[in-house]
PQR file with spaces between the fields and no chain letter, atoms N, CA, C, O and H, PARSE charges and radii, in Angstrom:
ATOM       1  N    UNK     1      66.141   11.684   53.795 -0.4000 1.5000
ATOM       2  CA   UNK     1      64.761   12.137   53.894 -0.0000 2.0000
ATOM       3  C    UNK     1      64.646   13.535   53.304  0.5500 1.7000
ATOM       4  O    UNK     1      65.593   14.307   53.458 -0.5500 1.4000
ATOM       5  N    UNK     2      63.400   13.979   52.542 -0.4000 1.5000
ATOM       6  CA   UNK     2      63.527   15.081   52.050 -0.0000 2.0000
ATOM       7  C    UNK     2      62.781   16.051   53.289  0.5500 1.7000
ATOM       8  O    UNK     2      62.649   15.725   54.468 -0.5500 1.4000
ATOM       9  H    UNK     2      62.631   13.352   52.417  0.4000 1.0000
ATOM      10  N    UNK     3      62.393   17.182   52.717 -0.4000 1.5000
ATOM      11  CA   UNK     3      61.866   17.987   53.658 -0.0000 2.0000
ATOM      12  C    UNK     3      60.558   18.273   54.316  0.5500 1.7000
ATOM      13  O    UNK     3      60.153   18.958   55.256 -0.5500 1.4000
ATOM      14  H    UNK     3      62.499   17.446   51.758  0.4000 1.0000
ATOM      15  N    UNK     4      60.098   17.508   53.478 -0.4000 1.5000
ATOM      16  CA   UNK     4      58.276   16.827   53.679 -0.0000 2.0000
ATOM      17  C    UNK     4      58.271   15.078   54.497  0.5500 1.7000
ATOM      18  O    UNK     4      57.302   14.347   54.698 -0.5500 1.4000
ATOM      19  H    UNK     4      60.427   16.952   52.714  0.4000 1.0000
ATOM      20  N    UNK     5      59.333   14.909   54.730 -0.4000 1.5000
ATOM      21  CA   UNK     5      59.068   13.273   55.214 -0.0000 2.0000
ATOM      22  C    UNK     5      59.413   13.338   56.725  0.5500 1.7000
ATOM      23  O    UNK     5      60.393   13.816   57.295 -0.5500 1.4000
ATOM      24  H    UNK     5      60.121   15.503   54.567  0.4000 1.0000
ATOM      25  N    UNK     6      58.324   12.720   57.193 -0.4000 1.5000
ATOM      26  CA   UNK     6      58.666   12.592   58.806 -0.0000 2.0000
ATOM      27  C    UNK     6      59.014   10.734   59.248  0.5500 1.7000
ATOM      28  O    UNK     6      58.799   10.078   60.266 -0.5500 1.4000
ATOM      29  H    UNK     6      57.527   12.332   56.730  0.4000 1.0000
ATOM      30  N    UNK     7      59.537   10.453   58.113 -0.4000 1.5000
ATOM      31  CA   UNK     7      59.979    8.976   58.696 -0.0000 2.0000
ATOM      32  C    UNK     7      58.498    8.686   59.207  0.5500 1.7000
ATOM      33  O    UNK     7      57.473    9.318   58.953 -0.5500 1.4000
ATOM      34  H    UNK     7      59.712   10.986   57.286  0.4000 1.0000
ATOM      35  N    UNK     8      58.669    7.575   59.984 -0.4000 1.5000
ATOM      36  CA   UNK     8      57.464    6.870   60.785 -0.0000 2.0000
ATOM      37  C    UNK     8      56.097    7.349   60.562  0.5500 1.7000
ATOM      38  O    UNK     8      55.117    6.646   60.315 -0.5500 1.4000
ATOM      39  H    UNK     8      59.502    7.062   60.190  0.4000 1.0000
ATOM      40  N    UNK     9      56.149    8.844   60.698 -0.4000 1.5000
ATOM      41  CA   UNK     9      54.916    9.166   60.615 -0.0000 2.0000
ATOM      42  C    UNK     9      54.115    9.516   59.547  0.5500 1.7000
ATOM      43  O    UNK     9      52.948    9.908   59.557 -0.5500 1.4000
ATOM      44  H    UNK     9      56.945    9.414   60.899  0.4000 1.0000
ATOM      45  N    UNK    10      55.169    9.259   58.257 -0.4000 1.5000
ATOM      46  CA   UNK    10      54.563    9.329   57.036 -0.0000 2.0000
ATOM      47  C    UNK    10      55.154   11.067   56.371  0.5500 1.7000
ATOM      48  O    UNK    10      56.082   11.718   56.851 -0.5500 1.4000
ATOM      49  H    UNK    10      56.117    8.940   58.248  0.4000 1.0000
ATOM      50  N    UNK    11      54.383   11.422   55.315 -0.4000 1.5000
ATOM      51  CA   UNK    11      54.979   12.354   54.381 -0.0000 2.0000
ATOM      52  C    UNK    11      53.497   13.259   54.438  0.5500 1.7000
ATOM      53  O    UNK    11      52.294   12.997   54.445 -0.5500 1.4000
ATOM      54  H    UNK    11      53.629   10.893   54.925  0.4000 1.0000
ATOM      55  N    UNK    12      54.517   14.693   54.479 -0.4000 1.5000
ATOM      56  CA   UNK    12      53.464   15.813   53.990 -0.0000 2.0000
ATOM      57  C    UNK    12      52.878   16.512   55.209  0.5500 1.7000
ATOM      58  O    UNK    12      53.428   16.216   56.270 -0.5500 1.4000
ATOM      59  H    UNK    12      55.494   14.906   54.473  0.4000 1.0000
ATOM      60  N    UNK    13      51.791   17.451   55.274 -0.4000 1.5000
ATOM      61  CA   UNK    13      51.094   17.465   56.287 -0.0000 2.0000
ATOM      62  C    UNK    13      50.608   16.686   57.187  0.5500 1.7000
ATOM      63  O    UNK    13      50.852   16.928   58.369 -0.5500 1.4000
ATOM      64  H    UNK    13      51.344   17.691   54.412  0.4000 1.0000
ATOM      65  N    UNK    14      49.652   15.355   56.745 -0.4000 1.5000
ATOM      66  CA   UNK    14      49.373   14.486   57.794 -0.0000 2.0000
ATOM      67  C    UNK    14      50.268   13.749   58.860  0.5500 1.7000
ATOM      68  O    UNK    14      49.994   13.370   59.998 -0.5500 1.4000
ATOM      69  H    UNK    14      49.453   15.159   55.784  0.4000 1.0000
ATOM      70  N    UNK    15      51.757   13.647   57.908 -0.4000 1.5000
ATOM      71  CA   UNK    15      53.276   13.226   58.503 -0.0000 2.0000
ATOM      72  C    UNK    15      53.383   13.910   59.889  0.5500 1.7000
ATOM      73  O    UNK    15      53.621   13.495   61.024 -0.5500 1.4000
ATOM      74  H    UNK    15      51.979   13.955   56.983  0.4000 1.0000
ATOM      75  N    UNK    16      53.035   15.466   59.198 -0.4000 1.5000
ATOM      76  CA   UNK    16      53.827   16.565   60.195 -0.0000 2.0000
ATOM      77  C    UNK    16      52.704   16.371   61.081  0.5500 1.7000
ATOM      78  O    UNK    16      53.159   15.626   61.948 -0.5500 1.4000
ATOM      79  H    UNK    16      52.841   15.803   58.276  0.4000 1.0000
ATOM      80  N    UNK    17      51.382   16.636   61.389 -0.4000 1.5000
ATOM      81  CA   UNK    17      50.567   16.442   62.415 -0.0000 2.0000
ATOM      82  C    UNK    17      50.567   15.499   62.617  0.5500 1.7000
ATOM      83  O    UNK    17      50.371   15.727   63.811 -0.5500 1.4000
ATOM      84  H    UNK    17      51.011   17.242   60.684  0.4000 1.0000
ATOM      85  N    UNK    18      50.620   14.163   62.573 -0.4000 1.5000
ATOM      86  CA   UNK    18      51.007   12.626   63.612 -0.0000 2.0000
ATOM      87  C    UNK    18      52.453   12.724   64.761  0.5500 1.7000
ATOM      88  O    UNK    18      52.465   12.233   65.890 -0.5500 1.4000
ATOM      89  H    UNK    18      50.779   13.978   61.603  0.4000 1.0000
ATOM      90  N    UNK    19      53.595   13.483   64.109 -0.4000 1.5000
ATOM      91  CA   UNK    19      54.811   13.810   64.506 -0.0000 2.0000
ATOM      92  C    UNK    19      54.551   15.099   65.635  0.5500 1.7000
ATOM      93  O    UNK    19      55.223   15.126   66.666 -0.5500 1.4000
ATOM      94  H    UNK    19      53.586   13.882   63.192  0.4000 1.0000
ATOM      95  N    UNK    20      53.597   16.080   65.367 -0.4000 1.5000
ATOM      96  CA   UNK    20      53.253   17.176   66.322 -0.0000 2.0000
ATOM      97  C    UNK    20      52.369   16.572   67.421  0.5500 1.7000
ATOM      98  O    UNK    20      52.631   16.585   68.624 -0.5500 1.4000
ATOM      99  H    UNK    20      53.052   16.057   64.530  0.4000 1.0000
ATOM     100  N    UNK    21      51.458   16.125   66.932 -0.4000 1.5000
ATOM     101  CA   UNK    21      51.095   15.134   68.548 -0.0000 2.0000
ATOM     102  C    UNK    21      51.732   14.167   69.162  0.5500 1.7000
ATOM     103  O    UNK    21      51.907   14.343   70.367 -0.5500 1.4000
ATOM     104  H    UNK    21      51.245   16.114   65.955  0.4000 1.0000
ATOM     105  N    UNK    22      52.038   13.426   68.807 -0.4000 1.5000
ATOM     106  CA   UNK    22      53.238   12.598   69.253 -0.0000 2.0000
ATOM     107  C    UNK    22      54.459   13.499   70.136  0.5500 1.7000
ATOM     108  O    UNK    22      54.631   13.309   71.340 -0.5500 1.4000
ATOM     109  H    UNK    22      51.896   13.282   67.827  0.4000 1.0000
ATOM     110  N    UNK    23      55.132   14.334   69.470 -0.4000 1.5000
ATOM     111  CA   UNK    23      55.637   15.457   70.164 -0.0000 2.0000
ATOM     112  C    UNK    23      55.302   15.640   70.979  0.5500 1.7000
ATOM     113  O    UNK    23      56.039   15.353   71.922 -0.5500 1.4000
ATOM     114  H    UNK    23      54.992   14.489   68.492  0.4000 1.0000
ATOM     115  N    UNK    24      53.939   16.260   71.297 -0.4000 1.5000
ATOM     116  CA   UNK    24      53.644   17.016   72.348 -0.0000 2.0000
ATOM     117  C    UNK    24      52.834   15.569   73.448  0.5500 1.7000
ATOM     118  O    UNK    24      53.008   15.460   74.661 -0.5500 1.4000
ATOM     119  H    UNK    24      53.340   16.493   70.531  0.4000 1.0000
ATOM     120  N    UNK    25      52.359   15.049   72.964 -0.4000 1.5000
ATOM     121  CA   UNK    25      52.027   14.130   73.839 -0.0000 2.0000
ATOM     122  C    UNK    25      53.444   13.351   74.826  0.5500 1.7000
ATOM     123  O    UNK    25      53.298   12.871   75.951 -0.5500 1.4000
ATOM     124  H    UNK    25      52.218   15.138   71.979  0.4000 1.0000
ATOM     125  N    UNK    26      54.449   13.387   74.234 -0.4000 1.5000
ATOM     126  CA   UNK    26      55.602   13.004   74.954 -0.0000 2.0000
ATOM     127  C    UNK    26      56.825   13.886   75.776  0.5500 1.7000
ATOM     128  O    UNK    26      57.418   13.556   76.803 -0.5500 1.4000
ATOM     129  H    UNK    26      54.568   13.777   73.321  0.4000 1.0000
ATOM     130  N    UNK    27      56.975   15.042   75.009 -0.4000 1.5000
ATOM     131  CA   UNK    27      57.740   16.174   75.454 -0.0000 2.0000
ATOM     132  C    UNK    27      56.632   17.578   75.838  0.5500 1.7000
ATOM     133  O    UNK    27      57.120   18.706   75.904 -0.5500 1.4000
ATOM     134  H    UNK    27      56.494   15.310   74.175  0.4000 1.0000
ATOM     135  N    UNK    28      55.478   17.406   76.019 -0.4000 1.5000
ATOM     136  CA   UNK    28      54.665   18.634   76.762 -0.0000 2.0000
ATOM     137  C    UNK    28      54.188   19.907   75.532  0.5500 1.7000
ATOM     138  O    UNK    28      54.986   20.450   74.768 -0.5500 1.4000
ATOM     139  H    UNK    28      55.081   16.490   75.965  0.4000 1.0000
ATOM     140  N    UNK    29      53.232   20.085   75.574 -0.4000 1.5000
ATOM     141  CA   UNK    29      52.991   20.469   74.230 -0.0000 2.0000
ATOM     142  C    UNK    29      52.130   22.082   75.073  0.5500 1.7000
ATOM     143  O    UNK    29      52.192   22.228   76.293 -0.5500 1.4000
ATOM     144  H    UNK    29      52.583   19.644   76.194  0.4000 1.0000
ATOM     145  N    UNK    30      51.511   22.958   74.296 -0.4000 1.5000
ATOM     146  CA   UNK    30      50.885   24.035   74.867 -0.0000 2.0000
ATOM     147  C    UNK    30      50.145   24.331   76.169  0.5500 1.7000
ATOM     148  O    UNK    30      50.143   25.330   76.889 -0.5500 1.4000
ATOM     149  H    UNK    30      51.461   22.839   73.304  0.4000 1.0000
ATOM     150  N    UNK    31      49.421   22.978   76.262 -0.4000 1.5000
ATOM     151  CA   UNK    31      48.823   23.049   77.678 -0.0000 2.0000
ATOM     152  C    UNK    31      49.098   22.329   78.469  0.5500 1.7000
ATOM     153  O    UNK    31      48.397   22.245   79.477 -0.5500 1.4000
ATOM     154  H    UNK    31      49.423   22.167   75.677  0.4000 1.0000
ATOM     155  N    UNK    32      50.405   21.415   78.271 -0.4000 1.5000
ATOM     156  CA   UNK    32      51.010   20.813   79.463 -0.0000 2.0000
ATOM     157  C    UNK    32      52.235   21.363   80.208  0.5500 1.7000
ATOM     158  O    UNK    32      53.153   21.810   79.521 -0.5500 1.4000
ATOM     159  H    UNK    32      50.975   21.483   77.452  0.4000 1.0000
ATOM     160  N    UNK    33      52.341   21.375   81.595 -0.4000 1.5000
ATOM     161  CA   UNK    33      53.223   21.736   82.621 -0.0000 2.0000
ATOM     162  C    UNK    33      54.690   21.178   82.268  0.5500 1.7000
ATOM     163  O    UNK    33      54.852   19.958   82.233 -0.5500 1.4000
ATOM     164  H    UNK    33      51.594   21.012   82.152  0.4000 1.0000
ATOM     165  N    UNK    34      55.737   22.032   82.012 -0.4000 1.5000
ATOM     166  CA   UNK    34      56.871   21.345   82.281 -0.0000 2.0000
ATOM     167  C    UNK    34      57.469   20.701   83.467  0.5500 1.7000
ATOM     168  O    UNK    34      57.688   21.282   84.529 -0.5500 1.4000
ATOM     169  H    UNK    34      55.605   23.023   82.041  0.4000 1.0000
ATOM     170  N    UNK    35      57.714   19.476   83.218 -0.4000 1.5000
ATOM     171  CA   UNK    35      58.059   18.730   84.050 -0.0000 2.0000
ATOM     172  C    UNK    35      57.223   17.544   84.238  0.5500 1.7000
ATOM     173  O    UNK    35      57.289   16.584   85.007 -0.5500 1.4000
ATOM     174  H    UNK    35      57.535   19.003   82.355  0.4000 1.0000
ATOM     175  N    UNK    36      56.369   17.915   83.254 -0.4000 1.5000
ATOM     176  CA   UNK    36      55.011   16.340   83.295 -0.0000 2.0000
ATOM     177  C    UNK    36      54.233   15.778   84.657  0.5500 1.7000
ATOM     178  O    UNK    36      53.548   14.765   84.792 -0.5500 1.4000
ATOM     179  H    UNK    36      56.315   18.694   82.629  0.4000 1.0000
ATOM     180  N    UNK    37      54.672   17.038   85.826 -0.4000 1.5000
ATOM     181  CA   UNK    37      53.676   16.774   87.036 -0.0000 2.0000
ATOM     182  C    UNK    37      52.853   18.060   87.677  0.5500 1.7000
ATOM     183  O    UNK    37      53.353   19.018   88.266 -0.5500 1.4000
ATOM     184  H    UNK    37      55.229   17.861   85.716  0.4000 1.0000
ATOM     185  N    UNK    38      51.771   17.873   87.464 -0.4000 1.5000
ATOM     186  CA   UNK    38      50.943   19.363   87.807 -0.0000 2.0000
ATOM     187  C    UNK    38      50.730   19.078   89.338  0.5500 1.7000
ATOM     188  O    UNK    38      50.072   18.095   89.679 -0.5500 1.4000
ATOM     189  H    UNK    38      51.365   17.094   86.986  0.4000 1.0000
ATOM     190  N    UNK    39      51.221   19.839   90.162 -0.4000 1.5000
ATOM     191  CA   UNK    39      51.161   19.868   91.628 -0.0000 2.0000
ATOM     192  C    UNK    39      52.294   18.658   92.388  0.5500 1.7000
ATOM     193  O    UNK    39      52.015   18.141   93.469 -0.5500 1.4000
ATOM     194  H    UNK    39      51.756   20.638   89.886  0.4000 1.0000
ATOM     195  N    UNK    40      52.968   18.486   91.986 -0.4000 1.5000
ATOM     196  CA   UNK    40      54.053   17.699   92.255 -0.0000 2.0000
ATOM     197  C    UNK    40      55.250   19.077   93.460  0.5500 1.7000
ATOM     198  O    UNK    40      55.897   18.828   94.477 -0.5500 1.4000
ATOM     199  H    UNK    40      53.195   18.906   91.107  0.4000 1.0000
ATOM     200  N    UNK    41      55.077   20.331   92.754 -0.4000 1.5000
ATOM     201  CA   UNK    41      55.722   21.082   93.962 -0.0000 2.0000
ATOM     202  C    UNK    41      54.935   21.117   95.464  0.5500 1.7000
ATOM     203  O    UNK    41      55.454   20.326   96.252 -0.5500 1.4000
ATOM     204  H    UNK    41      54.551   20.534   91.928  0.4000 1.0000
ATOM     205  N    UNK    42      54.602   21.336   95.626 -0.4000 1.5000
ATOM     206  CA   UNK    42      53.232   20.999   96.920 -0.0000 2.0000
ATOM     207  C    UNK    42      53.630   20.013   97.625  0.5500 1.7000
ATOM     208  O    UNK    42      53.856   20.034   98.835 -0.5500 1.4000
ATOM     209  H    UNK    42      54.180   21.978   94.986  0.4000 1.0000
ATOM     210  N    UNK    43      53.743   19.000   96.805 -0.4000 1.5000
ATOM     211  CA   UNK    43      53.877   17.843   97.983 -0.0000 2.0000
ATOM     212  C    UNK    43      55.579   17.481   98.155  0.5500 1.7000
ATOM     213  O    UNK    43      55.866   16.919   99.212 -0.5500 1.4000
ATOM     214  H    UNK    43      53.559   18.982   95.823  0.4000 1.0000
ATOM     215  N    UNK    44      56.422   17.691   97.443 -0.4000 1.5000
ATOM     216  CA   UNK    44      57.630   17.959   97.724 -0.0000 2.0000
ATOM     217  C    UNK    44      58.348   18.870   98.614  0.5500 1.7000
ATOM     218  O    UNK    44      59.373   18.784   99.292 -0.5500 1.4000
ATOM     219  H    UNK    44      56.189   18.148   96.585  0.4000 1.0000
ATOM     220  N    UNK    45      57.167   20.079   98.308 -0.4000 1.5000
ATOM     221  CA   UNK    45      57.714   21.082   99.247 -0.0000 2.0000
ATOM     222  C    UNK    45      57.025   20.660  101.364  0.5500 1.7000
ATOM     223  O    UNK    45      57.514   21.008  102.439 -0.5500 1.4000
ATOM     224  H    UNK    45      56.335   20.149   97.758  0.4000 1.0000
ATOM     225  N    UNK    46      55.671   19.746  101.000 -0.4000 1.5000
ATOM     226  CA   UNK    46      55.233   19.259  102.458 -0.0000 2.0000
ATOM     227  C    UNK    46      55.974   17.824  102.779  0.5500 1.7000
ATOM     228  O    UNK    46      55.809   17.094  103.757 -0.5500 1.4000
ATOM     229  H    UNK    46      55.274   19.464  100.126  0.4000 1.0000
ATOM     230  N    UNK    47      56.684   17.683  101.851 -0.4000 1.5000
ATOM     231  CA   UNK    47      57.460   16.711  102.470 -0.0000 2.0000
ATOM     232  C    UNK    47      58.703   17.031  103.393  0.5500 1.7000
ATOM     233  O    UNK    47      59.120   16.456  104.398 -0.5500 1.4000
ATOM     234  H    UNK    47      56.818   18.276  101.057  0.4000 1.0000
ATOM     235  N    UNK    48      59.241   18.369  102.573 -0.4000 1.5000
ATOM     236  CA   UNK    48      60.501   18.811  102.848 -0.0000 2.0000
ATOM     237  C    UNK    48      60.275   19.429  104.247  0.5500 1.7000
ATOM     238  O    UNK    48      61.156   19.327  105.101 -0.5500 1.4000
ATOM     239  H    UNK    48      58.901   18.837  101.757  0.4000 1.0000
ATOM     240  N    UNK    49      59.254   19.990  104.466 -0.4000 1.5000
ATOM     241  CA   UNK    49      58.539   20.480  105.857 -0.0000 2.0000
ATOM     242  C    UNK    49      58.782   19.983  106.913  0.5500 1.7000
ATOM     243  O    UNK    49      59.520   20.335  107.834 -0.5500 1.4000
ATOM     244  H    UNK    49      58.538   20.073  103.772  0.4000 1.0000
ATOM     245  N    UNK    50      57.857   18.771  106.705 -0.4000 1.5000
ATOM     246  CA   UNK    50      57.776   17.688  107.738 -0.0000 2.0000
ATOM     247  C    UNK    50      58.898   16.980  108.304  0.5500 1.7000
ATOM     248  O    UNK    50      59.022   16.693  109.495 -0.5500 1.4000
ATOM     249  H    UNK    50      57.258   18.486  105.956  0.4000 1.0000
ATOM     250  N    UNK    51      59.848   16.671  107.213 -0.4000 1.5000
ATOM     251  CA   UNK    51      61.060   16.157  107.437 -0.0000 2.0000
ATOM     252  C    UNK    51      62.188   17.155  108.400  0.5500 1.7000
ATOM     253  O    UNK    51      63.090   16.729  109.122 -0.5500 1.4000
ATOM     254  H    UNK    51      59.747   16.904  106.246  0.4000 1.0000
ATOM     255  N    UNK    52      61.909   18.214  108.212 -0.4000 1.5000
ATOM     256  CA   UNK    52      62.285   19.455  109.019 -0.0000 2.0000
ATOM     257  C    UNK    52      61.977   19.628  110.171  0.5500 1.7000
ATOM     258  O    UNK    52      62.830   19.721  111.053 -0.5500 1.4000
ATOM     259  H    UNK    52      61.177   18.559  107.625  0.4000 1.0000
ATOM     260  N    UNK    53      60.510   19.718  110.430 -0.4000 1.5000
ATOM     261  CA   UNK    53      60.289   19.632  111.519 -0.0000 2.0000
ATOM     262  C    UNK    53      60.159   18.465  112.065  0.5500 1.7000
ATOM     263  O    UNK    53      59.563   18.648  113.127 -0.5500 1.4000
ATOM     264  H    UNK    53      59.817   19.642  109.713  0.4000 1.0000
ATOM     265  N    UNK    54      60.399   17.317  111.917 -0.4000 1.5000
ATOM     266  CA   UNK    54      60.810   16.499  113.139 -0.0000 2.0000
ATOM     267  C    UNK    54      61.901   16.455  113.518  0.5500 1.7000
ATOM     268  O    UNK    54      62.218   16.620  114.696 -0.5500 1.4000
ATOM     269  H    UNK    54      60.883   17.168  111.055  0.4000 1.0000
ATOM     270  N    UNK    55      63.000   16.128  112.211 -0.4000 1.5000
ATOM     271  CA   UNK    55      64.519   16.571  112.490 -0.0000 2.0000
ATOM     272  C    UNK    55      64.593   17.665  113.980  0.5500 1.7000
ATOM     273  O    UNK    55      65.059   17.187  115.014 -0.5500 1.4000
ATOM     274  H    UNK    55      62.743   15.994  111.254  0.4000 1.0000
ATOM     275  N    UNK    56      64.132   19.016  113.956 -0.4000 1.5000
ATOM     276  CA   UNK    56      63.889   19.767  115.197 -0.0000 2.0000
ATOM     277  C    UNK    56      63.436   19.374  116.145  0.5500 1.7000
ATOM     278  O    UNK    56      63.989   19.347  117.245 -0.5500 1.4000
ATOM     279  H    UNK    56      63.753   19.404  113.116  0.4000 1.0000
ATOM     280  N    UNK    57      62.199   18.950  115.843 -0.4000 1.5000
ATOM     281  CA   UNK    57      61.627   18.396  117.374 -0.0000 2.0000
ATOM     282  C    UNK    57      62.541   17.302  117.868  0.5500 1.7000
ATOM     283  O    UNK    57      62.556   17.069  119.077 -0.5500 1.4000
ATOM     284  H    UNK    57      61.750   18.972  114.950  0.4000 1.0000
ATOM     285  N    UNK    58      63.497   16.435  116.838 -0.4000 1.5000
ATOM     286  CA   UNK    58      64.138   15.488  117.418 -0.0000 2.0000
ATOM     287  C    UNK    58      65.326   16.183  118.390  0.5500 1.7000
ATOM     288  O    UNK    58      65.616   15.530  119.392 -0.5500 1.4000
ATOM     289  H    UNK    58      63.484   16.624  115.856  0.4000 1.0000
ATOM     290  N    UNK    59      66.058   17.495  118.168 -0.4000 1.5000
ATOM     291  CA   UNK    59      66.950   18.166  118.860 -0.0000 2.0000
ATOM     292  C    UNK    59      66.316   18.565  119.656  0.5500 1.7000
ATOM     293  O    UNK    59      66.426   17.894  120.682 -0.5500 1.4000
ATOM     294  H    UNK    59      65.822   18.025  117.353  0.4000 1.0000
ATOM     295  N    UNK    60      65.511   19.543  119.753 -0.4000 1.5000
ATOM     296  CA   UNK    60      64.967   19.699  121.008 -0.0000 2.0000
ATOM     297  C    UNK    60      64.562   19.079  121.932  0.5500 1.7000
ATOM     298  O    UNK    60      64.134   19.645  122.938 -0.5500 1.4000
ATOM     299  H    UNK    60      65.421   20.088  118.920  0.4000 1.0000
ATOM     300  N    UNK    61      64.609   17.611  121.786 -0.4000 1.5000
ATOM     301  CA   UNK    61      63.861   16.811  122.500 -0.0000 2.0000
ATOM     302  C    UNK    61      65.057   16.108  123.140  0.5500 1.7000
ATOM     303  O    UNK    61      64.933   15.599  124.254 -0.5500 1.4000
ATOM     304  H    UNK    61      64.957   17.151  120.969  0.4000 1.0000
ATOM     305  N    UNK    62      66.305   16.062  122.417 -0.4000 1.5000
ATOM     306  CA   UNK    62      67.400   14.976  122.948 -0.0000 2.0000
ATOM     307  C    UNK    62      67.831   16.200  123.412  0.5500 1.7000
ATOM     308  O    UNK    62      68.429   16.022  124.473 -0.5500 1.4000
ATOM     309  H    UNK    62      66.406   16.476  121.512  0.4000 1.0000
ATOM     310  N    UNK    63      67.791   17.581  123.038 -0.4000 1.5000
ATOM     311  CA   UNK    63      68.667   18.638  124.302 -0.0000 2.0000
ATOM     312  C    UNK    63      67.634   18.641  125.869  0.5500 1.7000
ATOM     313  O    UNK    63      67.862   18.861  127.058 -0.5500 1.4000
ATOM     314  H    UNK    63      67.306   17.725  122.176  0.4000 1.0000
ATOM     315  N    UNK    64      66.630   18.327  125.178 -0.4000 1.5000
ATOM     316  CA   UNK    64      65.925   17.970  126.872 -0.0000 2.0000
ATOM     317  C    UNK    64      65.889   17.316  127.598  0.5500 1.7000
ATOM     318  O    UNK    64      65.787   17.490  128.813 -0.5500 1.4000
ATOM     319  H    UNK    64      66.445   18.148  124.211  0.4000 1.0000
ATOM     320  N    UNK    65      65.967   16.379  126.982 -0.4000 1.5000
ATOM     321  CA   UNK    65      66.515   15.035  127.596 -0.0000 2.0000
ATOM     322  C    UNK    65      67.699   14.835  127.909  0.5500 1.7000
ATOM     323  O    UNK    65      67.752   13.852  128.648 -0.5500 1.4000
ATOM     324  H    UNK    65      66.049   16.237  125.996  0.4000 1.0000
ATOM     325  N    UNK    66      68.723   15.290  127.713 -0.4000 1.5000
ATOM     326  CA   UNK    66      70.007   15.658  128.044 -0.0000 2.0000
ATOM     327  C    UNK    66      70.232   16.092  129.332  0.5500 1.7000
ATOM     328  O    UNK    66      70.784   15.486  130.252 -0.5500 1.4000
ATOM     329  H    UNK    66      68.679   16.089  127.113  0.4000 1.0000
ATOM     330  N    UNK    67      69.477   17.836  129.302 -0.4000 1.5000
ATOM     331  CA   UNK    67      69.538   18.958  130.292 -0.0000 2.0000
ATOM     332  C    UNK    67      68.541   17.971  131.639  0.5500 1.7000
ATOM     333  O    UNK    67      68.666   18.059  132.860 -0.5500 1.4000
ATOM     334  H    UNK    67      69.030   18.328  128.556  0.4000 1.0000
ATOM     335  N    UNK    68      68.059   17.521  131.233 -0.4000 1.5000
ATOM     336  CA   UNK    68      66.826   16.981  132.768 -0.0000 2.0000
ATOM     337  C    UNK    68      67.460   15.690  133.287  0.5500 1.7000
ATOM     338  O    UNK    68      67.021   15.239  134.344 -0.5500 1.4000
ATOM     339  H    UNK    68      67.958   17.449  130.240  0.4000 1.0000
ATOM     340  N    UNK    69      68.609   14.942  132.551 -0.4000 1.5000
ATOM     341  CA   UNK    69      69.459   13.790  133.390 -0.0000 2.0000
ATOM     342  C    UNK    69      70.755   14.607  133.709  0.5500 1.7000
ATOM     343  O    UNK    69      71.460   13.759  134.256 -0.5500 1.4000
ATOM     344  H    UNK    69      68.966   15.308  131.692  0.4000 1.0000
ATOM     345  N    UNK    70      71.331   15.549  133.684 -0.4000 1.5000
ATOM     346  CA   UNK    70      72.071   16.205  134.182 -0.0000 2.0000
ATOM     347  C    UNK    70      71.669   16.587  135.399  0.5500 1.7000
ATOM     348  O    UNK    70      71.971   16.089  136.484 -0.5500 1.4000
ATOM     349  H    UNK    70      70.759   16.238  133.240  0.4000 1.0000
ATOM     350  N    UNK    71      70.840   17.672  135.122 -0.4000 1.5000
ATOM     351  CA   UNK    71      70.188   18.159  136.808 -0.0000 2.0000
ATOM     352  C    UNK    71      69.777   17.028  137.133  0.5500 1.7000
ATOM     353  O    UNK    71      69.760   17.361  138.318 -0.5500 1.4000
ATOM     354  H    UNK    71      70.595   18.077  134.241  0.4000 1.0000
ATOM     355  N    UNK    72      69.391   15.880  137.171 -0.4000 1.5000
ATOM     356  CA   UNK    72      69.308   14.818  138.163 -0.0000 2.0000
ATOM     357  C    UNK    72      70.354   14.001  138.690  0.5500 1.7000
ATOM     358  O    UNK    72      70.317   13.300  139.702 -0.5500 1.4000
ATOM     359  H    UNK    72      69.405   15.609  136.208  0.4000 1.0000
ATOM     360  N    UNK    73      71.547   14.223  137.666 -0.4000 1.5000
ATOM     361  CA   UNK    73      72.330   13.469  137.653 -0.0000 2.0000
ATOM     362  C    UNK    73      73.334   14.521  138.949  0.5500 1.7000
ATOM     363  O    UNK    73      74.219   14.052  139.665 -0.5500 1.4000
ATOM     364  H    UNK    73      71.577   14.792  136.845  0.4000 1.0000
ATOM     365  N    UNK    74      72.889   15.928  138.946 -0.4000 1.5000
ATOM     366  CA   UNK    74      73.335   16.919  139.713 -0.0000 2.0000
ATOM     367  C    UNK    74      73.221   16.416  141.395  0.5500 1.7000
ATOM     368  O    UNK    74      74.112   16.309  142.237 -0.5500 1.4000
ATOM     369  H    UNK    74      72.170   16.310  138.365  0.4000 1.0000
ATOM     370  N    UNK    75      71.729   16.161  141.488 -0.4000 1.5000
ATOM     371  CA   UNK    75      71.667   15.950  142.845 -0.0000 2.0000
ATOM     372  C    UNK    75      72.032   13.872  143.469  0.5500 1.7000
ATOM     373  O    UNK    75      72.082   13.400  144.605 -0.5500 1.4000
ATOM     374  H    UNK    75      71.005   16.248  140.804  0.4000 1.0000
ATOM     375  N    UNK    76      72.164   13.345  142.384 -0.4000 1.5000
ATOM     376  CA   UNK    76      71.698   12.241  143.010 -0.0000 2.0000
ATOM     377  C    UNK    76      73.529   11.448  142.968  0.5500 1.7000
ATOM     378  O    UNK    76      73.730   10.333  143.448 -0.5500 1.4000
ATOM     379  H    UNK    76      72.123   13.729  141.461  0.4000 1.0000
């Protein structure tokens, strides 16, 4: 190929702009977000949250449940 040919997309300028959108329409071009998801941190990060805090509430809840059949288990 010489230095004007974009294969597929043809030769010359029009080559090179079919190949520049294409580009950017697939690999993210000036006004798109890397990573191809705009607000995708947000909900990863409220996932990671949530998953956290139940994990906790689940310990706290089996250390309570623990500690309150002991002391019963104390007197009976």
């Amino acid at each position: 190929m010489s230095d004007k040919d974009y294969g597929y997309f043809g030769k010359g300028s029009t080559g090179y702009a079919q190949y520049k959108t294409s580009f950017d329409r697939n690999f993210g071009g000036p006004d798109k977000q890397p990573g191809g998801c705009s607000g995708c941190g947000f909900w990863v990060n409220l996932v990671f949250v949530v998953v956290a805090v139940l994990l906790i509430l689940g310990l706290v809840l089996s250390g309570a449940i623990t500690l309150i059949m002991n002391i019963f288990n104390m007197f009976w």
